[in-house]
N, C-alpha and C positions, 0 to 999 in steps of 0.2 A: 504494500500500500504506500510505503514510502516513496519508491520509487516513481509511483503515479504521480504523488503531490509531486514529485520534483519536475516531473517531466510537462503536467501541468502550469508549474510557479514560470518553469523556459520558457512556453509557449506564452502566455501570460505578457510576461517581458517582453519576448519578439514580437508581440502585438503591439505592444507600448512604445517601443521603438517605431516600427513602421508608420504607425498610424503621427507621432512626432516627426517623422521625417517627411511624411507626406505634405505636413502642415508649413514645413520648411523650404520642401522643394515649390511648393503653391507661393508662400510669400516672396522667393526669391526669382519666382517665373512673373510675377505682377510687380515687382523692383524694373527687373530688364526691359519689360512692356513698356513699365513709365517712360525710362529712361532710353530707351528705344526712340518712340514719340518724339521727345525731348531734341535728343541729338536731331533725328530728321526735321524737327521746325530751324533748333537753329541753322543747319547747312541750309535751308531756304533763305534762310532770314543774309547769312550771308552771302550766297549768288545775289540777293536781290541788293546788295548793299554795295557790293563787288558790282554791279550792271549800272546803281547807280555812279559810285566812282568813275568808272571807264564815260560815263555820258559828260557827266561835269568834264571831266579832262578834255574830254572834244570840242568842249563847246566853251572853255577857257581862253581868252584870248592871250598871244604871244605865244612863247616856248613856256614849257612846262617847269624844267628844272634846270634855269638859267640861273648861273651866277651873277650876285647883286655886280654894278660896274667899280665899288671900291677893292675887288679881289681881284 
């Protein structure tokens, strides 16, 4: 009968584990989602910041990155 309860108390534990990992591997799959999201706004955020730069530049008048004439 001992041997049951032991074998039991294992099973018990490996339940309690899995079921805490589960819960671990979910919160850390909904961390990467956020953070996923995240990253892909800001790479928009910068092409669109990047497209505006390059506009301004063309439409700046003179040379871009002249030396003042005391150098």
């Amino acid at each position: 009968m001992s041997e049951l309860t032991s074998l039991n108390d294992r099973i018990d534990s490996l339940e309690a584990r899995v079921a805490y990992q589960d819960d671990t591997i979910e919160a850390l799959n909904a961390t990467i989602t956020a953070q996923w999201k995240q990253i892909d706004a800001l790479s928009r955020q910068v092409t669109a910041l990047s497209d505006r730069l390059q506009d301004a530049e063309a439409r700046a008048p003179g040379p871009a990155n002249e030396r003042p004439p005391h150098y």
